[in-house]
C-alpha positions in Angstrom: 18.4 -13.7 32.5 16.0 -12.3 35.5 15.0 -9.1 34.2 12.3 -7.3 36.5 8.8 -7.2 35.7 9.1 -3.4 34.4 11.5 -3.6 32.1 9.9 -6.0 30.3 6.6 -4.1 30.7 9.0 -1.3 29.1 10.6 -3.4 26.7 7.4 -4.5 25.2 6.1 -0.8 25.3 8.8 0.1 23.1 8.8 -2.5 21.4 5.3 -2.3 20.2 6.0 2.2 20.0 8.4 1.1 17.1 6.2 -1.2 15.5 3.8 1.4 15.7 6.0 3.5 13.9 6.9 1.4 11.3 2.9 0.2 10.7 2.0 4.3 10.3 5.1 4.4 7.4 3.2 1.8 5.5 -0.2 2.8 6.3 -1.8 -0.1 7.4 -4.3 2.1 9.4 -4.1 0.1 12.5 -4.1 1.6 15.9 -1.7 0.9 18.9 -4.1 -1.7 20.5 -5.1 -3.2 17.1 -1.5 -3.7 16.5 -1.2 -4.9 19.9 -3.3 -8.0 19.6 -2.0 -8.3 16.4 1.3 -9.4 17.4 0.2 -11.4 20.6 -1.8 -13.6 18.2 1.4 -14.3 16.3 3.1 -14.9 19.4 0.5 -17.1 20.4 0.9 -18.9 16.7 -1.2 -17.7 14.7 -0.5 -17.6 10.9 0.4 -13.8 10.1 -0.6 -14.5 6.4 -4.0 -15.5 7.5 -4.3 -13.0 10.1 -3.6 -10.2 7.6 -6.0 -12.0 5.3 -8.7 -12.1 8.4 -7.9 -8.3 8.8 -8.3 -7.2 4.5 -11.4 -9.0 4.6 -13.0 -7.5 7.8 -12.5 -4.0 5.6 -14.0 -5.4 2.7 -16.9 -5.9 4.8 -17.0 -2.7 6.6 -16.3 -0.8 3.8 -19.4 -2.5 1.7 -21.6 -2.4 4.6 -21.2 1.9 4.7 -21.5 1.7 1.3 -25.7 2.9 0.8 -27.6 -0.3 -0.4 -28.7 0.2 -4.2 -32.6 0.1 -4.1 
């Protein structure tokens, strides 16, 4: 199976276009290259539970650091 080098640079383009798609229908607010690196590190192995757990908790901590401090 020798496919050239730029249709698997368009395969995973589209690939990652439909994931994209499918990411905006359930709102997980993350961008093309978020979503990107997302699925390289479960490529790569990484544990999508933990990686989604990594992600939730990133927004709990952005969300309380915009938050003004009570003082």
């Amino acid at each position: 199976m020798s496919t050239k080098p730029s249709e698997r640079s368009a395969s995973a383009q589209q690939t990652i276009d439909i994931l994209y798609e499918m990411s905006q229908l359930l709102n997980t607010q993350l961008d093309k290259e978020t979503l990107a690196t997302c699925v390289g590190l479960i490529e790569s192995g990484v544990n999508p539970d933990a990686l989604a757990e990594v992600i939730q908790e990133l927004r709990r901590e952005g969300a309380a650091r915009a938050q003004p401090s009570a003082e």
